[in-house]
C-alpha positions in Angstrom: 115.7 62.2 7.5 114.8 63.3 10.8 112.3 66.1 11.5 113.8 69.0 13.0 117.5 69.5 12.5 119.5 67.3 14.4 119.5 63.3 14.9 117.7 62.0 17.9 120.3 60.5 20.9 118.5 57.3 20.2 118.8 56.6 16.5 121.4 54.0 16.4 119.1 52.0 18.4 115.9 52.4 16.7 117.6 51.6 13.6 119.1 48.4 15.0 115.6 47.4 16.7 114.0 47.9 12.9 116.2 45.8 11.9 119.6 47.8 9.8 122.6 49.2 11.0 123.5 52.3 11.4 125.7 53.7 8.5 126.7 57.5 8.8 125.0 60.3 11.2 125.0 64.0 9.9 123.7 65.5 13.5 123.5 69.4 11.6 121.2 68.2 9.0 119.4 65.6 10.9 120.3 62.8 8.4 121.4 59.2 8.9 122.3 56.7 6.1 121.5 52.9 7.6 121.2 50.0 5.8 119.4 46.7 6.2 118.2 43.7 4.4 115.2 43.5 6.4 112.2 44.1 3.9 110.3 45.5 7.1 113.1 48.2 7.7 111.8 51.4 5.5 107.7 50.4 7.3 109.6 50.5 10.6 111.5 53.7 10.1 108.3 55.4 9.1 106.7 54.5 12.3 108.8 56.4 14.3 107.2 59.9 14.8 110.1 61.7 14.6 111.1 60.8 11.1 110.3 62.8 8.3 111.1 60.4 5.5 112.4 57.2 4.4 114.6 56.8 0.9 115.4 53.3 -0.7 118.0 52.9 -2.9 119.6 50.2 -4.8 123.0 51.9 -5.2 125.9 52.5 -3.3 126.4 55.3 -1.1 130.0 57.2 -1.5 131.4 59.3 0.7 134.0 61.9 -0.2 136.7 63.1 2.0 136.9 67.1 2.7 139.7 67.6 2.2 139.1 65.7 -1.4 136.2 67.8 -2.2 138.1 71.3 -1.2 141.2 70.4 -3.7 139.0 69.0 -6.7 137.2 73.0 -5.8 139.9 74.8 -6.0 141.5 72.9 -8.9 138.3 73.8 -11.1 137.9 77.6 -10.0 138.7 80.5 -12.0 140.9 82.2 -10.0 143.5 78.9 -10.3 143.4 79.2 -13.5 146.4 80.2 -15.2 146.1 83.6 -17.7 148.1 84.3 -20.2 149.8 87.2 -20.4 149.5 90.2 -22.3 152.5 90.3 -25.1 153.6 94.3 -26.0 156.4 95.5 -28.1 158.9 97.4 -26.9 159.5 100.8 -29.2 163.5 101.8 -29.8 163.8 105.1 -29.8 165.8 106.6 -32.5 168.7 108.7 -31.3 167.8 112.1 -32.3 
């Protein structure tokens, strides 16, 4: 994570000079998911002043598509939900 709120113009190639590859960029957040089997890469991310943090992890990282993510929404909200409906009798009226 990148201090500030955008990715630097330069990141792909500082992450390739420490050593990883550069996996996803998410410019509006100032994010970047690399990753490397260099066991130098997390100290040489941190040197860089412009980083805020470095996170290891073990497990995969997924990515989900939009348009994905919008459907599985809007299959789950209320609104998409069908209601029953509301059963009433209807009254004969007597022919008087």
């Amino acid at each position: 994570m990148y201090k500030g709120s955008s990715v630097p113009a330069d990141a792909n190639t500082r992450i390739a000079k420490s050593g990883g590859t550069l996996v996803a960029s998410y410019d509006a957040i100032g994010v970047v998911v690399a990753r490397s089997l260099n066991d130098t890469f997390e100290a040489a991310m941190q040197q860089d002043a412009r980083v805020a943090g470095v996170a290891r992890s073990d497990q995969p990282v997924a990515q989900a598509s939009p348009v994905t993510a919008r459907a599985t929404a809007t299959a789950r909200s209320p609104s998409s939900r069908t209601r029953p409906r509301a059963r009433t009798r209807s009254r004969r009226s007597s022919g008087t």
